[in-house]
Steps between C-alpha positions, in 0.01 A plus 500: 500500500647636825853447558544236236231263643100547617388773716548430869125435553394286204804285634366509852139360399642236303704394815180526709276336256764222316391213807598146435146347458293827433661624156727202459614141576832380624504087522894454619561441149336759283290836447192534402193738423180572736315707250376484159541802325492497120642786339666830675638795383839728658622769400911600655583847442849626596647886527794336228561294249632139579789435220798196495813670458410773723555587917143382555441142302184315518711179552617648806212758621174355418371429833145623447337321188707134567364498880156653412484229230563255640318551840223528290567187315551338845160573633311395146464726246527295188579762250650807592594768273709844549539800371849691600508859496879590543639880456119591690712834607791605375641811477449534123126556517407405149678191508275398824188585337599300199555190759151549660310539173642167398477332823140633463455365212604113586267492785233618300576187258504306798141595651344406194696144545411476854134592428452250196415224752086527496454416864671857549363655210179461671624759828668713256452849543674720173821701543464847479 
């Protein structure tokens, strides 16, 4: 995350790349998709931790994994999964590593989902 939203430069390629016609469609009426993209994976990490009830809500502050997600969704990836990563670096440096071995562990889980398609089975290399 940078500055509650996506770093300045993954923004800027999606504004250079997000054409009408090239990644999506845009009839007068509706929005639709230019690619065909099965499965992806995401992972958000964030310096803090994301909690209702206090001065940084995700109701109010999640700019990064709503736009991603649904930019993504936008341009046609079908079905998109995430891992967030909150409290990635905190001040309490146990608590931190704690969020990163879990957040670790979910994408792992989600790999072996995103690999259990054969066509990509086939071009998978293992993780080391």
């Amino acid at each position: 995350m940078w500055n509650f939203g996506l770093p300045y430069k993954l923004k800027q390629l999606i504004d250079l790349v997000a054409q009408r016609n090239y990644l999506f469609t845009y009839d007068g009426k509706q929005y639709g998709p230019r690619l065909n993209v099965e499965k992806a994976i995401v992972v958000y990490t964030r310096g803090s931790r994301f909690l209702e009830g206090t001065p940084i809500p995700p109701s109010r502050f999640d700019h990064q994994a709503t736009y991603l997600d649904f930019w993504l969704r936008l341009v046609g990836v079908r079905d998109l999964r995430s891992v967030v990563v909150d409290n990635a670096w905190n001040r309490d440096r146990r608590e931190s590593e704690v969020s990163l071995a879990k957040g670790k562990a979910s994408l792992e889980r989600l790999v072996e989902w995103f690999l259990a398609s054969s066509e990509l089975q086939q071009c998978a290399m293992p993780l080391t």
